[in-house]
C-alpha positions in Angstrom: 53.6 25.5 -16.8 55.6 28.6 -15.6 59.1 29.6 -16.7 60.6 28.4 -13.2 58.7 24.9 -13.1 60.2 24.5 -16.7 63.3 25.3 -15.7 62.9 22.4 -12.3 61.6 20.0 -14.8 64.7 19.7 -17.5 66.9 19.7 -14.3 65.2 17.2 -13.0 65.1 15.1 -16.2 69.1 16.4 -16.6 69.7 14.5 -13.2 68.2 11.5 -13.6 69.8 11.1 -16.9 73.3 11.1 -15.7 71.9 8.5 -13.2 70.5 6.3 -15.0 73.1 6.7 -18.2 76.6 5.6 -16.3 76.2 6.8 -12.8 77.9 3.7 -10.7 75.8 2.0 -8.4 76.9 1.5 -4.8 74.8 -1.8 -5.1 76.0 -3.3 -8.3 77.8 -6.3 -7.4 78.5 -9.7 -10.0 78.5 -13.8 -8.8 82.2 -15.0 -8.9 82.2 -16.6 -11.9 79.5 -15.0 -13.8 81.6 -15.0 -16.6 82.4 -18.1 -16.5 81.5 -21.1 -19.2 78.4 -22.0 -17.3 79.3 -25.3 -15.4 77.7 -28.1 -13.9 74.6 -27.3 -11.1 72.8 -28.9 -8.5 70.3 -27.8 -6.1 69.6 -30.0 -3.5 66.4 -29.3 -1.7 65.0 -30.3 1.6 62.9 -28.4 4.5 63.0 -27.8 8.0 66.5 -26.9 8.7 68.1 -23.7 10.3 71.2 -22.8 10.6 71.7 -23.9 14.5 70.8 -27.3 13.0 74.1 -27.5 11.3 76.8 -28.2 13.3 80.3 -30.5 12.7 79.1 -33.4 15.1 75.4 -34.0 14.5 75.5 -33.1 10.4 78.7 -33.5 9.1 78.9 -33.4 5.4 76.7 -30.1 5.4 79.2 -28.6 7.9 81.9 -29.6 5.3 79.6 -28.0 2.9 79.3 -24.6 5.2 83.1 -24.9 5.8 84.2 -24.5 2.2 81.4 -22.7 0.5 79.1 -19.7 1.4 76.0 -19.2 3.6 72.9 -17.6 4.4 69.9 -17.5 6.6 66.7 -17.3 3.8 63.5 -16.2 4.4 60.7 -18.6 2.4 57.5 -16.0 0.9 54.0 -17.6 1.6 50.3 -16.6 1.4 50.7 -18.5 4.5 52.4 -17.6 8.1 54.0 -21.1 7.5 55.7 -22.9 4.3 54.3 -26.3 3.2 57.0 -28.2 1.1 55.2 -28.0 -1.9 55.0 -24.3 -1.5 59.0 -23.9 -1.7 58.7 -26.2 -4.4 56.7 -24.6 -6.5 58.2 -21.0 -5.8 61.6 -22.3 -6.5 59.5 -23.2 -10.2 58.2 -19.6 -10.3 60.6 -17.7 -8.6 58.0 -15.8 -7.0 56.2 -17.0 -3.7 53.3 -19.6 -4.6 51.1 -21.3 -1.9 49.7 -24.4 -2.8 46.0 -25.0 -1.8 45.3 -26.7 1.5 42.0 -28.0 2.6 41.0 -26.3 5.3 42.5 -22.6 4.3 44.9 -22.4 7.4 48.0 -22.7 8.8 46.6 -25.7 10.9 46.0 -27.3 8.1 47.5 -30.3 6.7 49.9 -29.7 4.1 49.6 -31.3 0.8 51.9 -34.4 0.0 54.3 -34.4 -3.3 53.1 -37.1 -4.9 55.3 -39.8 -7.2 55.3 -38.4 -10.7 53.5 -39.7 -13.3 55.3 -41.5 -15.8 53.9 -40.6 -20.1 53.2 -42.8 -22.0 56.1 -43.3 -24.8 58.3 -41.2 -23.6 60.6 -40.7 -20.7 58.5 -37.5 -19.5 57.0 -37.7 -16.1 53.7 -35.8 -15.4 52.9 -34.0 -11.9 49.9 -34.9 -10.2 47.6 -31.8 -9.3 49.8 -29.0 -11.9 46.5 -27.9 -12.9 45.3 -27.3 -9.3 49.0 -25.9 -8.3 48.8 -23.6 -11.8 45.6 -22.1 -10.8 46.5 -21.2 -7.4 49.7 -19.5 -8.8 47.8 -17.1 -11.6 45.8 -15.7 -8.4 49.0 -14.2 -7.6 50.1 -13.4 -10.8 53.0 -16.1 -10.3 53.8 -18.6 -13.4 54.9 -21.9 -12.1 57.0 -24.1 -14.9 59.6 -20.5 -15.4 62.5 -22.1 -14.0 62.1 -25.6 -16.2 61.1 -24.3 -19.0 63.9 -21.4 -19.3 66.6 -24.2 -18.3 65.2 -26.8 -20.9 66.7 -24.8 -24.1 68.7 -26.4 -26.1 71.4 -27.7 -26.0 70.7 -27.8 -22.4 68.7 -30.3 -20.2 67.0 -30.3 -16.7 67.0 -33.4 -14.5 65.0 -34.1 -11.8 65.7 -36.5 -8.8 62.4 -37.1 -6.1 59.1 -35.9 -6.5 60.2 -32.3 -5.1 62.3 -31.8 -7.8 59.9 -32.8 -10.8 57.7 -29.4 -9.3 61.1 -27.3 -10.1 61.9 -29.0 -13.2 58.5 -28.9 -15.0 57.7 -26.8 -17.6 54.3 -24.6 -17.8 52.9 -28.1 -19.2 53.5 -29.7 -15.4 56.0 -32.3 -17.5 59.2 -32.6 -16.4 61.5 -34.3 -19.6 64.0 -36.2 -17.4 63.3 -37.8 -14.1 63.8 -40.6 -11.9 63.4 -41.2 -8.0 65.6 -41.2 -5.1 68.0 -43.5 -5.2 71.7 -44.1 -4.4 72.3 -46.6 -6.8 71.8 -44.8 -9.7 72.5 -41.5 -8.3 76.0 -41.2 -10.3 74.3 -41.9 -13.7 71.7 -39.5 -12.8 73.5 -36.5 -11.4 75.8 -36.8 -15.1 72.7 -36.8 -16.7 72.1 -33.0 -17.8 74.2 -29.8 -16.9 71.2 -28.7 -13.9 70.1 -31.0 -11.7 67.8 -31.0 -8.8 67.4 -33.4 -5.7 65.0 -33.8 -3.1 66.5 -35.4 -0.1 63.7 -35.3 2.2 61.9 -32.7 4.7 61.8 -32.4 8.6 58.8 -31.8 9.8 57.9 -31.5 13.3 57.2 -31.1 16.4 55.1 -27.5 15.5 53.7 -29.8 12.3 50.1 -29.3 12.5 47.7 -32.1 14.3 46.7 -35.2 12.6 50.7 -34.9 10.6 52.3 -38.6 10.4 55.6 -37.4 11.8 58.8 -40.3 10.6 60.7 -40.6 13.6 62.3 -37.9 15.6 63.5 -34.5 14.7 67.3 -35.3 15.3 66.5 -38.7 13.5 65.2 -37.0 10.4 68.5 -34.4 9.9 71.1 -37.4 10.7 68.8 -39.0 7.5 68.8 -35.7 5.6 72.7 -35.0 5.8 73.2 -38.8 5.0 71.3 -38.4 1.6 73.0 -34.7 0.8 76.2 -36.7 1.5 75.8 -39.7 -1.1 74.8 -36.7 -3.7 78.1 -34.7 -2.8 79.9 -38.2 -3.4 77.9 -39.2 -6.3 78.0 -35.8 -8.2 80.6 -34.6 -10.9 83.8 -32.9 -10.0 83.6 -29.2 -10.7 79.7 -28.7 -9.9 78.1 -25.8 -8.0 75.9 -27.7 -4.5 73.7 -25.3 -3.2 71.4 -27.1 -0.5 68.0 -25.3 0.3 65.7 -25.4 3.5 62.7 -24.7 1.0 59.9 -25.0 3.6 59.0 -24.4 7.3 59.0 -27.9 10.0 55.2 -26.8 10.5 53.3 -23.8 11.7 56.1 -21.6 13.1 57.6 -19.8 10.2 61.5 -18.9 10.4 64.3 -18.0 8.4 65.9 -21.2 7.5 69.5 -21.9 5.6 71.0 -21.8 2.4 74.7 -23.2 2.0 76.3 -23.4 -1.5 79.8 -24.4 -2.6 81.3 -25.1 -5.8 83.7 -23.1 -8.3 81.7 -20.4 -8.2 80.6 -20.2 -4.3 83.9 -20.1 -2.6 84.1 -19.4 1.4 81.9 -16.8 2.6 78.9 -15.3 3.0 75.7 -15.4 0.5 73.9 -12.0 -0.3 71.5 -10.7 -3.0 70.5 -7.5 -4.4 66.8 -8.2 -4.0 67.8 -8.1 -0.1 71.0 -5.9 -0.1 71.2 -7.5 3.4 74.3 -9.5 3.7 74.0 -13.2 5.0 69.7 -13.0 4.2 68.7 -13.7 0.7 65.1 -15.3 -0.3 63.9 -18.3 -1.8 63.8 -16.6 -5.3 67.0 -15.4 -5.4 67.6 -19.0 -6.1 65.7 -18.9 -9.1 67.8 -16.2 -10.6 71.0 -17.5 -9.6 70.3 -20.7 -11.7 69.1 -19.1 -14.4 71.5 -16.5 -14.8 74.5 -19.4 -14.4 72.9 -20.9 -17.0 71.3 -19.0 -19.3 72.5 -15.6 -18.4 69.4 -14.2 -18.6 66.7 -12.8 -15.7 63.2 -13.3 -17.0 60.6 -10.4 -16.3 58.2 -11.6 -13.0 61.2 -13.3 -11.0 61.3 -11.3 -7.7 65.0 -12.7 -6.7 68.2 -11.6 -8.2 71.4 -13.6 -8.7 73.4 -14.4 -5.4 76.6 -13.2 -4.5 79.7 -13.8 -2.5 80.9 -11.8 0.1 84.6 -13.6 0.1 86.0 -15.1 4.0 89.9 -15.1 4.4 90.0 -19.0 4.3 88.2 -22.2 4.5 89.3 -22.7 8.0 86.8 -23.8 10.7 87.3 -20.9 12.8 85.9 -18.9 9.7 83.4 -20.9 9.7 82.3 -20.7 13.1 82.2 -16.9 12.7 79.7 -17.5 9.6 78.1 -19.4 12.0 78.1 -17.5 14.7 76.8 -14.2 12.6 73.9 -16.0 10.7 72.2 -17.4 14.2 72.1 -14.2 15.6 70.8 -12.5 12.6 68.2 -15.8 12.8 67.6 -15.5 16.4 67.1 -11.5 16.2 64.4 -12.4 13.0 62.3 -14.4 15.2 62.2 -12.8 18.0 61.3 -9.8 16.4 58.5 -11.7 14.4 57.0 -12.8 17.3 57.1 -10.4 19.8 55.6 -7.5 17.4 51.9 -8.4 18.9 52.5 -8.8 22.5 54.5 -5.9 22.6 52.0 -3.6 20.5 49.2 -5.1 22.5 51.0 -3.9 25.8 51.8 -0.2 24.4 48.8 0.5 23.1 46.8 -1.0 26.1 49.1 1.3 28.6 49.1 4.2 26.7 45.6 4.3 26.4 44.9 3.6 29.8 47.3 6.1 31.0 45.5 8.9 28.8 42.6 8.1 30.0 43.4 7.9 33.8 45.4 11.3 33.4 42.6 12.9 31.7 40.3 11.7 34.3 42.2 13.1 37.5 42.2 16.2 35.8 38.9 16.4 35.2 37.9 15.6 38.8 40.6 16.7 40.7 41.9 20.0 39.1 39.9 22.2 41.2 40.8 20.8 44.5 44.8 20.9 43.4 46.7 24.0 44.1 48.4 26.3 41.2 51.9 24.8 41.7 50.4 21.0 41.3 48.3 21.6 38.5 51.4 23.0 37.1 53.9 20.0 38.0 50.9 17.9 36.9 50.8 19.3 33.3 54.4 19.3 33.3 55.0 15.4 33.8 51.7 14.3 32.2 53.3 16.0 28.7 56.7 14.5 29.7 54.8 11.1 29.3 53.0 12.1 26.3 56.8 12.9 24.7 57.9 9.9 26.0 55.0 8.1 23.9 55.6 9.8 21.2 59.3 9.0 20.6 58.5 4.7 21.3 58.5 4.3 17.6 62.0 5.8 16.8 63.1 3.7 19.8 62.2 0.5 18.4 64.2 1.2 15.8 67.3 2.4 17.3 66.8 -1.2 20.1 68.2 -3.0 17.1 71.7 -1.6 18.0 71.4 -3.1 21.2 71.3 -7.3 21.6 68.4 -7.2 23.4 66.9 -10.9 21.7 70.1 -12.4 23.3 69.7 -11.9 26.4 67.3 -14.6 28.8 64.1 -12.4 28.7 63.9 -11.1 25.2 60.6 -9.3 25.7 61.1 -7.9 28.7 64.7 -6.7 27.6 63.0 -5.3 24.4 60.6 -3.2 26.3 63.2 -2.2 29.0 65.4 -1.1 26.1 62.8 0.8 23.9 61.6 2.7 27.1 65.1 3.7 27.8 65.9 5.0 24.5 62.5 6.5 24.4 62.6 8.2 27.6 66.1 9.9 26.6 64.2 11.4 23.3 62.0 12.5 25.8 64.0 14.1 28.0 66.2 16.0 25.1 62.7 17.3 23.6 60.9 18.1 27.2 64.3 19.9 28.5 66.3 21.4 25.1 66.8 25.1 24.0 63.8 24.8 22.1 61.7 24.6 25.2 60.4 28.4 24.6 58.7 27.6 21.2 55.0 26.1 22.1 55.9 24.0 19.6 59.5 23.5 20.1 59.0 19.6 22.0 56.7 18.6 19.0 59.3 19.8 16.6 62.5 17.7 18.5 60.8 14.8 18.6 60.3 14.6 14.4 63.5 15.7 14.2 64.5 13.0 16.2 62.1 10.1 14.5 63.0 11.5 10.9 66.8 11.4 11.4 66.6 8.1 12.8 64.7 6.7 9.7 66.4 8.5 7.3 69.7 7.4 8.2 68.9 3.7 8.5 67.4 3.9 5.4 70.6 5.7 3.4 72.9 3.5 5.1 70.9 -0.1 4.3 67.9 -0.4 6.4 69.2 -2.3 9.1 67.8 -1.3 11.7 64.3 -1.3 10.0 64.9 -5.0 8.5 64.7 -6.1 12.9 62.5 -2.9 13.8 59.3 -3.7 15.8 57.6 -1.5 13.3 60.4 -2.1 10.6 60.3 -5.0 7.5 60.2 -8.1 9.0 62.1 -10.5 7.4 60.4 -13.4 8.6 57.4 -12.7 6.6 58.9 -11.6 3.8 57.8 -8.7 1.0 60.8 -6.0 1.6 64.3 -6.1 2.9 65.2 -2.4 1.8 64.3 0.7 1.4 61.1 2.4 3.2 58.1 0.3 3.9 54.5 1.4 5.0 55.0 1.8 8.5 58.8 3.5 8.1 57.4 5.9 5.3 54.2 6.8 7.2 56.6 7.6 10.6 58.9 9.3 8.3 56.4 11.3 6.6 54.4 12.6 9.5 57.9 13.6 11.6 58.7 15.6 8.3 55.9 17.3 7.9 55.0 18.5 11.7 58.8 19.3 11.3 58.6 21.5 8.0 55.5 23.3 10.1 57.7 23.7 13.4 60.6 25.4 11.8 58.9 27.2 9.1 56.7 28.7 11.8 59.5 31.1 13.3 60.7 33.0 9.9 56.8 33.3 9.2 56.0 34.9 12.5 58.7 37.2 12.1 58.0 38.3 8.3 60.1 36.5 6.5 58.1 34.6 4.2 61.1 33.4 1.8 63.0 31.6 4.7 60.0 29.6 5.5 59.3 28.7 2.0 63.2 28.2 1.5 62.7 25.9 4.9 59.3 23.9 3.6 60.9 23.6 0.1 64.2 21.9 1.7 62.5 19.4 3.8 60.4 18.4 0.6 63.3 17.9 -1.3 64.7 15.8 1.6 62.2 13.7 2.1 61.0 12.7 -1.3 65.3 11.9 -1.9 65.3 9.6 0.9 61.9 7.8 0.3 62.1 8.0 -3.4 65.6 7.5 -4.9 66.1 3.5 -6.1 69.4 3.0 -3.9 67.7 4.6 -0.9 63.7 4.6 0.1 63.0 2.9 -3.3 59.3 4.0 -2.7 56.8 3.9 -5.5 53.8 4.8 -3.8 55.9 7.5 -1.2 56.6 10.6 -3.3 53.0 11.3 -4.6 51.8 11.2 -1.2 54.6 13.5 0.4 53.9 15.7 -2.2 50.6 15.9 -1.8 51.3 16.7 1.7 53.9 19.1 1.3 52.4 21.2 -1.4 49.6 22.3 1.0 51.7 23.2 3.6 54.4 25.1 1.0 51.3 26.6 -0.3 49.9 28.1 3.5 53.5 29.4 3.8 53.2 31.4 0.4 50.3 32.7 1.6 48.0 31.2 -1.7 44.8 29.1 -1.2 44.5 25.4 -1.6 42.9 24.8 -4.8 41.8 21.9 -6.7 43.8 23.4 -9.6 46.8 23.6 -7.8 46.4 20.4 -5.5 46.0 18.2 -9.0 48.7 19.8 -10.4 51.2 18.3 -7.4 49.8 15.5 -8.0 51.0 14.8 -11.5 54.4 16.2 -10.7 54.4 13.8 -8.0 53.3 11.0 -10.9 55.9 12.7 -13.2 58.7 12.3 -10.7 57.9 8.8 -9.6 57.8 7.4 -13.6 61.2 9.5 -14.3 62.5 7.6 -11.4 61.2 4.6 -12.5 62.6 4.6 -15.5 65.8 5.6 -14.7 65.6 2.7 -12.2 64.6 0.5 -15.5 67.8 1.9 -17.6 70.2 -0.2 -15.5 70.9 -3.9 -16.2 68.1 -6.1 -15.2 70.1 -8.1 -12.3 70.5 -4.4 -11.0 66.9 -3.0 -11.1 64.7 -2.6 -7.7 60.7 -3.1 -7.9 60.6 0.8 -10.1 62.5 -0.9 -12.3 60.5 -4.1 -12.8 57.2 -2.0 -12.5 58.3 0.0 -15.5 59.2 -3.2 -17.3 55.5 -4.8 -16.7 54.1 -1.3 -18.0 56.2 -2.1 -21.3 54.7 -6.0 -21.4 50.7 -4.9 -20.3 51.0 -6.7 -17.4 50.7 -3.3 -14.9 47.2 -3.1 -14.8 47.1 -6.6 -12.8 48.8 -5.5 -10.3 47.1 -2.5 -9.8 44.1 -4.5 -9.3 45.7 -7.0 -7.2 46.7 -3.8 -4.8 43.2 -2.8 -4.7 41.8 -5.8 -4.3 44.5 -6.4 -1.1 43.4 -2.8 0.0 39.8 -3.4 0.2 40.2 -6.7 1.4 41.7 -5.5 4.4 39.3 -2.6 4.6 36.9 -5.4 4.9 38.6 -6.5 7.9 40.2 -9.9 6.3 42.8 -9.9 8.2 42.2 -7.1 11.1 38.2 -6.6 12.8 39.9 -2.6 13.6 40.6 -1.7 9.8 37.8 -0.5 9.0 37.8 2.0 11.5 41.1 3.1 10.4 40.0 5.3 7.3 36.8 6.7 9.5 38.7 7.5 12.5 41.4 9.6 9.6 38.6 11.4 8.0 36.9 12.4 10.9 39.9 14.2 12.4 40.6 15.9 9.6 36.9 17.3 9.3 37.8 18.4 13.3 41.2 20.3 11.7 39.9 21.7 8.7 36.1 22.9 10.5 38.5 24.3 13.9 34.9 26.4 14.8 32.5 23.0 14.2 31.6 20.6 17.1 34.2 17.8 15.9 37.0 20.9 16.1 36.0 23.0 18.9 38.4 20.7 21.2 41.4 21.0 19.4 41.0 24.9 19.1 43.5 24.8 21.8 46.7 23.6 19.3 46.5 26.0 17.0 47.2 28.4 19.3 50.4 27.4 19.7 51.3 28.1 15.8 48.9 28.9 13.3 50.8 27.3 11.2 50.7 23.9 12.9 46.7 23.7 12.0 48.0 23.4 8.3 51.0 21.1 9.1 48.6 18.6 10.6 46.0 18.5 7.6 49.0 18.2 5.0 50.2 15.0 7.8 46.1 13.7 7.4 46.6 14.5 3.2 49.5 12.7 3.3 48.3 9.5 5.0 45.4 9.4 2.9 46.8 9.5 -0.1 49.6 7.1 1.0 46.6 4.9 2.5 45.0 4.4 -1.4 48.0 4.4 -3.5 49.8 1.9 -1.4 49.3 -2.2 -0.9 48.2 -2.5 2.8 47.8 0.7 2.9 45.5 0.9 5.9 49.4 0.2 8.1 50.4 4.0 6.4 47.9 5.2 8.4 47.5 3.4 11.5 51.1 3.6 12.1 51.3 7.3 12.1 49.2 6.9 15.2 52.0 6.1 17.7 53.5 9.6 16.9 51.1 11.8 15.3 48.4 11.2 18.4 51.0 11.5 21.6 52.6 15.1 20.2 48.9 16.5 19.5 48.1 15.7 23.1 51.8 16.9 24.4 51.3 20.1 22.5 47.4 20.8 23.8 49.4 20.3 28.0 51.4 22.5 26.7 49.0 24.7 25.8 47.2 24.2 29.0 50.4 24.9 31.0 50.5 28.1 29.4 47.0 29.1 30.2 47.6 27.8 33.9 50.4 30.0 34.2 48.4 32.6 32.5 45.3 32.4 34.9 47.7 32.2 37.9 47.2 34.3 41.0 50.6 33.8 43.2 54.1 34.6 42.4 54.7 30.4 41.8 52.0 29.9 39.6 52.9 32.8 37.5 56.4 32.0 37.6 58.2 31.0 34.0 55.2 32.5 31.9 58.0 34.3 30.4 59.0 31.0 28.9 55.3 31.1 26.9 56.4 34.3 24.8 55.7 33.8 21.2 53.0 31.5 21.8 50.5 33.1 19.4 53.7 32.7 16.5 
């Protein structure tokens, strides 16, 4: 190792240091109460509900329970599009997502009752039918069902379970649960004094999206007046001082949503409900739960529990006005959820069907009709055919930056999401087609990164929230992230800063000064690896390897040295290097504070990180396989063969894109170090077949802008009248 990467090593390690040894967190937050004398807890369960359910006439003791306690819309985490009862059940048990096995292996399917526990022999233990079956299913995902009872169990300390729902919580690895008896209001006051937590299940609604052949109990208003009936004998029933916190643990069928999560007590005053495992006020996940009851119990956070204790972002009062903000803020952030969830495909399947078409069509006129047009129309042609191709190319940035705009409340929600994404998109278009940059070849490729990596990078320093109801953003719905940079975000982010990095390096190189450009690449790295990387920002394991793989062969063009294997593998294990020191600095703070570094670290320190490496793979060649997408195996072939046609520019696969590298030489390089990039992110990543398809949308629409542009050029070039030939002054500097 050289003097000078010596010297950026112990920086870095001085750095992280001071990070991780007393550097405040922005995110660190603590429960009212936390330090407390743990009191009295019970969880009611049920199913079903959202938050639009709740409302002062139609459920009136859990709109008393919204007006004086604290709120949020929760999203349930299934191998499943849809949650079965059992499933939130048994997650609530591991607090991790666990899907229980249904018959026919679909969301159709029926899903499987909660039967009566049964009772053992000498003893006032009840046993849950199926645990072994449930238990099973849950080590597939590396998920321990029996977490929450067992941790809650220790002495002095007792777990009591009301319904068959609540035995699943309750039990221990063993699938006994030590205290339980059914629903029933008649003993309800002797069996919520019973033990200091206490869990309830008060029913489910189910319907009308339950799946065919579903016995459906009366009607769907019918089964919520029954519901808030039952969580209303518990509130009356319960001892004075507890903590309520009713959970919608499961979906009413097939449609997933967000559903709702209200909790009042001494400790959940008026407000709203938010988590560090989202760091999305008014969404937290089923897990979280898990945590929170733990860590008011027990004060501790087990290793393998995804959630983190909730928190209380405090209202002004208990009024109903208050309230009816809550209210008023947690549908909307519901509605926006779902529509987003469902209009990803249609939307997707209409870009990509017009954009193609378009290409095609445009390519064909030209083909045909280019020697019949005069100068000036091939020229206008180019001009507005690489307008459209911009245009294309800035749709991705401009489904993030829709979710400032209300478009899911308006009448026509897909229509005003596609009328508001080409707007925004067609501005980004017009500032890269028409800016000052215009006289650089390259200059229109360079905006529009700048444009799609400012827009990313920003949402992602200041929360996410834009991604979290992006098109091509988290998608709370289904779960997994909430924060940070996921696949699609990191392989849009990655791609605009590297075609950037090339763009701007290009002019310093072409006019000889070679430390500018370096200075230049070197920045952006820096940049982008911060923003991807850092555990309050991206919070990116698989990120920084991959955008410095990328990186170091385009710093390494700009130096002028050859890309060897020598010097490729040795980015690669400062890329490793960097993403462990983060990790562990990550792992340094307290455990309710740590993001998914942090808990990686910690599995490293137990021997449980080499399962899920292998469940990653597994996932990754799963859907290379084409589990859950026919096109995915294409993906990787369609990667590798265009970076055969970059890096072979004279062979028969890279004879047609001789014409881009005209523009820069440089740009040759940034696009292999943009293919480097994506396939390293592509193996190192879950699902990492979405890093590279979604650096499509961009990477694709600015190669074809820059090759018109190219052509424009050479049109002008090849002109014989005064119009054709005028502006080629414009095309100066092309061969930079």
């Amino acid at each position: 190792m050289t003097h000078r990467a010596r010297r950026a090593v112990l920086a870095l390690l001085l750095t992280l240091g001071v990070y991780a040894a007393g550097a405040p967190s922005a995110l660190a937050g603590v429960l009212p109460g936390d330090t407390e004398t743990p009191g009295a807890l019970v969880v009611i369960g049920t199913g079903g509900i959202t938050v639009d359910d709740i409302t002062a006439d139609a459920t009136p003791n859990l709109w008393h329970l919204f007006t004086e306690g604290s709120a949020a819309v929760m999203t349930l985490s299934a191998a499943t599009r849809s949650t079965c009862p059992v499933d939130g059940w048994l997650s609530l048990s591991a607090g991790t997502g666990v899907t229980a096995p249904r018959d026919a292996g679909t969301d159709a399917a029926l899903c499987p009752a909660i039967l009566e526990p049964t009772p053992v022999a000498s003893s006032d233990a009840v046993e849950v039918p199926g645990w072994a079956t449930y238990r099973s299913a849950a080590e597939e995902h590396r998920a321990n069902i029996g977490t929450l009872g067992q941790r809650l169990a220790v002495a002095p300390a007792c777990v009591k379970a009301i319904g068959p729902g609540a035995a699943l919580a309750a039990a221990g690895p063993d699938g006994r649960a030590a205290r339980y008896s059914p629903y029933s209001v008649d003993s309800l006051i002797d069996d919520l004094a019973t033990c200091p937590v206490t869990f309830v299940d008060v029913g489910s609604v189910r319907g009308p999206d339950a799946p065919p052949g579903e016995v459906v109990a009366g009607t769907r208003v019918d089964q919520i007046n029954q519901l808030d009936n039952r969580v209303g004998e518990v509130l009356a029933a319960g001892p004075n001082g507890a903590d309520y916190v009713v959970l919608s643990l499961s979906d009413s069928g097939t449609d997933a949503r967000l559903r709702v999560a209200v909790a009042r007590g001494p400790r959940f005053g008026p407000g709203m409900l938010e988590s560090l495992s989202t760091r999305q006020p008014g969404l937290i996940q089923a897990a979280d739960i898990t945590a929170t009851a733990l860590w008011l119990e027990r004060h501790e956070l087990p290793e393998g529990i995804d959630g983190r204790p909730l928190e209380v972002t405090p209202a002004l009062d208990a009024s109903d006005e208050r309230a009816t903000e809550r209210w008023n803020a947690l549908v909307d952030l519901q509605d926006a959820a779902t529509q987003v969830h469902e209009l990803v495909e249609p939307f997707f399947i209409i870009y990509g069907a017009t954009t193609i078409a378009f290409f095609f069509l445009a390519w064909l006129w030209w083909t045909r009709r280019r020697a019949r047009m005069t100068e000036v129309s091939r020229l206008r042609y180019l001009d507005v055919v690489e307008f459209l191709a911009l245009w294309t190319a800035c749709v991705p940035a401009a489904t993030f930056i829709a979710g400032v705009f209300p478009w899911w409340r308006l009448g026509w929600p897909l229509a005003a999401l596609v009328g508001t994404v080409a707007i925004i998109a067609g501005l980004c278009a017009l500032i890269a087609h028409r800016g000052p940059w215009r006289r650089y070849p390259a200059g229109a490729i360079g905006s529009v990164s700048a444009l799609t990596a400012a827009t990313i990078a920003t949402d992602v320093v200041t929360g996410s929230h834009l991604q979290l109801l992006g098109l091509m953003g988290l998608q709370p719905v289904g779960g997994g992230r909430f924060y940070g940079m996921g696949n699609v975000a990191f392989a849009l982010f990655a791609t605009a800063m590297i075609l950037l990095a090339a763009v701007i390096a290009a002019v310093p190189l072409a006019q000889g000064r070679r430390s500018a450009a370096v200075i230049t690449v070197a920045t952006l790295a820096v940049a982008a690896v911060a923003v991807d990387g850092l555990p309050f920002w991206g919070a990116d394991a698989g990120g920084p390897p991959a955008l410095i793989a990328g990186f170091a062969i385009l710093l390494y063009a700009v130096r002028g040295r050859a890309i060897t294997w020598r010097r490729f593998v040795t980015a690669g294990l400062i890329a490793v290097l960097l993403v462990a020191l983060l990790g562990v600095a990550d792992w340094l703070r307290p455990v309710d504070q740590r993001t998914h570094l942090g808990d990686y670290v910690q599995r490293v320190i137990d021997g449980t990180a080499w399962g899920v490496i292998t469940d990653k793979a597994s996932a990754n060649l799963a859907i290379l396989a084409g589990a859950d997408q026919r096109i995915a195996p294409i993906v990787p072939i369609v990667l590798l063969v265009l970076l055969a046609a970059v890096v072979m520019p004279e062979s028969r696969l890279g004879r047609p894109l001789g014409l881009l590298w005209q523009a820069s030489k440089l740009m040759q390089v940034g696009v292999i170090s943009v293919l480097v990039c994506l396939l390293v992110g592509m193996i190192i990543n879950d699902s990492g077949v979405a890093v590279a398809a979604a650096a499509s949308p961009l990477l694709f629409p600015l190669l074809i802008a820059l090759q018109l542009r190219m052509l424009h050029g050479d049109e002008r070039g090849a002109a014989s009248t005064r119009a054709g030939r005028s502006g080629r002054a414009r095309l100066r500097g092309r061969a930079r």
